[in-house]
N, C-alpha and C positions, 0 to 999 in steps of 0.2 A: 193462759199467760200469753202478751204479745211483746214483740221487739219489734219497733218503730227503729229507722235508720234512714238512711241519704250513701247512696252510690255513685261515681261515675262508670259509664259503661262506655268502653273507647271504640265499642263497636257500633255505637249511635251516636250522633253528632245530636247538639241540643241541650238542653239545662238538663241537670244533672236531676237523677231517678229515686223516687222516695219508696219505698220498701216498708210491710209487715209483713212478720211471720208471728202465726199463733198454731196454740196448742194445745190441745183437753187438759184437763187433769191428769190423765195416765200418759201424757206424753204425747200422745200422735199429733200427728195435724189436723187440726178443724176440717172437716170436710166439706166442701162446696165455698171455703176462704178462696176466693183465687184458683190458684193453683198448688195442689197440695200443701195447703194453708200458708201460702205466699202469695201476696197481693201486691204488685208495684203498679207506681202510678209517676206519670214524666211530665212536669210542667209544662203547658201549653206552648206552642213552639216562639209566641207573639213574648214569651216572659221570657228575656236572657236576662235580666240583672242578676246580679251575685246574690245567691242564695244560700240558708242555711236552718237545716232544723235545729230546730231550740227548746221543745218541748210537745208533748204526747200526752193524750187522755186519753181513757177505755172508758167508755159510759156502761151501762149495764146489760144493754143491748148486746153489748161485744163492737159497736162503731166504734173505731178508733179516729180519734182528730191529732192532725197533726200542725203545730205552728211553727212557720215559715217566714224568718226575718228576710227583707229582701231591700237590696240598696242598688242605685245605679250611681255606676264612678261616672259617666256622660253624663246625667244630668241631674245636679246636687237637688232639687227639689223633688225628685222623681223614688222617694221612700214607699216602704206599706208594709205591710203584715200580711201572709198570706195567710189560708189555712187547707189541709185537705182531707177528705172527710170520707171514712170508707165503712161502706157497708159491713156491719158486722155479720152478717150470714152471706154474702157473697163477695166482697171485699172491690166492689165496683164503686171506681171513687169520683167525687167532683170537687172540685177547685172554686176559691172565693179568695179576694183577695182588699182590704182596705187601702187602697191609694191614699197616699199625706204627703206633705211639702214637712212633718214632723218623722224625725229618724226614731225607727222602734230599736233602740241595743240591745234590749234580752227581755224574752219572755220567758215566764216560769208558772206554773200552779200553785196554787196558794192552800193546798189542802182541802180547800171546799168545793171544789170540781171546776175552778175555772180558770182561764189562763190572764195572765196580768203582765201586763207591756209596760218595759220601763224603757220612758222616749225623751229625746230632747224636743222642743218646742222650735220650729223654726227661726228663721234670723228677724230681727239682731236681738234677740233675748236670750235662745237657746237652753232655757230654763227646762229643770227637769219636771216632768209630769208623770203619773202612770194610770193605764186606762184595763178597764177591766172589760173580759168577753168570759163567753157562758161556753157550756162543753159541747155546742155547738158551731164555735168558732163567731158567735151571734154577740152586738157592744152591749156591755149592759152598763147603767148610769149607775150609783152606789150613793148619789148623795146630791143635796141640794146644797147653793150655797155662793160666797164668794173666792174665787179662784184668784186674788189676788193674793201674790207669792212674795217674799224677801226677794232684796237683791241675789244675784245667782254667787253663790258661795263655795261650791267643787265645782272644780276645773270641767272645763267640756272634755268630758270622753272618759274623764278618768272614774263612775259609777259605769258598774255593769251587771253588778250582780244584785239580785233580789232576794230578801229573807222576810219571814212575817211570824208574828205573835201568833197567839193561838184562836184570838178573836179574826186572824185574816186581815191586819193590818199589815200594809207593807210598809219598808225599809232600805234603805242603801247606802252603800260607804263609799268614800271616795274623796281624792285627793281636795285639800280646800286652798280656793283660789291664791295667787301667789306664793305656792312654794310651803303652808302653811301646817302641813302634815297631814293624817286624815280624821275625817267624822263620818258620822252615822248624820245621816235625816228622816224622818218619819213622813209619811203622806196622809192626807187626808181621806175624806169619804169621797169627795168629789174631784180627787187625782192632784191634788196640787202639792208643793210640799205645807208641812204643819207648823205656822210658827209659831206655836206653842209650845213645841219640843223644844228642848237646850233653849240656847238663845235664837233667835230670830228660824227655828227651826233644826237645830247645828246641835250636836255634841262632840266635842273634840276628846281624841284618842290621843294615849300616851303618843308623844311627840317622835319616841326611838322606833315605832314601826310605821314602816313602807308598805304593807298589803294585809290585809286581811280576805279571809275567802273560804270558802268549804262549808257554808254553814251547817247545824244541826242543832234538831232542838233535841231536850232533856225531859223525861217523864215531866219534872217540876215544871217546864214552860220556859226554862232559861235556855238560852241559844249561845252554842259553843262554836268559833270559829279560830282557824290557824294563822299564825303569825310567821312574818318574816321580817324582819331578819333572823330572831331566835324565834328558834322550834318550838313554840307554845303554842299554849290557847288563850284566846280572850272568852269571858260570859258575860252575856247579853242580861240584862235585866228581862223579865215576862212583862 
């Protein structure tokens, strides 16, 4: 078992320190991980943009990857996606990072080992896209095709969260433009959204809830998430 995390330590100056700790099956610490099966590793000193892990793989090997959204407030085109990538029998790690003028908001895994970036598209479009990498932090392409999108229909900023069917299509909800309440949008193979979903890509949620969030799926393939204002659930169609 590993626990991937993000520390500051105030007695090193520098971007903040990304941490695993793993453990056999009976408990102990892996031996030869780091340091009694604790591994840290400190973004390069040239990386100050605000940082934040978003998400962790364990491949079979025992490498753990970790994904690292990163934004600079100095300079708005200056986005990327890191990743860091740590030996699973010694836990000695290396850094990679995708530079983009498109802002990555939340990465998540999709169940199938890989991690999936839900980003806006730079200006003046801002359109949402999502791009998929392998459990190596490595892009991978998922589809050919035309990336021509509907006009942009939730609000910039307000998708952040990612959910997916059980074939690994992704998903996201969020505020629709002007005030309009929220919807679900589906993506394609080739990252764009899908206007073949709802209308022009759109399905609109009962009008009386403000947030949706926590998703979970169900043996049957239906995905349960929480509402607010009242404490319920909504389900997602498979």
């Amino acid at each position: 078992m590993s626990v991937a995390l993000t520390y500051y330590d105030p007695t090193q100056s520098g971007p903040y320190v990304f941490a695993v700790q793993r453990w056999d099956a009976d408990g102990r610490p892996v031996a030869g991980f780091g340091t009694e099966g604790r591994a840290t590793y400190a973004l390069p000193a040239y990386e100050q943009r605000f940082t934040q892990l978003r998400e962790a793989l364990q491949r079979k090997d025992g490498t753990v990857v970790i994904a690292v959204s990163l934004f600079d407030t100095v300079s708005p085109g200056n986005h990327g996606l890191g990743f860091v990538r740590m030996d699973g029998k010694t836990g000695k790690a290396e850094w990679s990072v995708e530079s983009s003028p498109n802002l990555h908001r939340n990465v998540a895994t999709d169940g199938h080992g890989r991690f999936v970036s839900l980003l806006n598209s730079n200006a003046p479009g801002y359109e949402l896209l999502v791009q998929w990498y392998d459990e190596t932090g490595t892009r991978i392409y998922l589809g050919t095709g035309s990336t021509t999108m509907p006009p942009r229909q939730l609000a910039l900023g307000s998708a952040n969260e990612l959910f997916f069917d059980d074939a690994g299509t992704p998903y996201t909800v969020g505020q629709i433009e002007a005030g309009g309440g929220l919807a679900v949008v589906r993506f394609t193979r080739h990252g764009a959204v899908d206007p073949g979903f709802g209308v022009n890509g759109l399905v609109r949620l009962d009008v009386r809830l403000n947030s949706v969030s926590g998703f979970i799926r169900e043996p049957n393939g239906c995905l349960l998430a929480k509402t607010v204002p009242e404490p319920g659930l909504v389900r997602f169609w498979p």
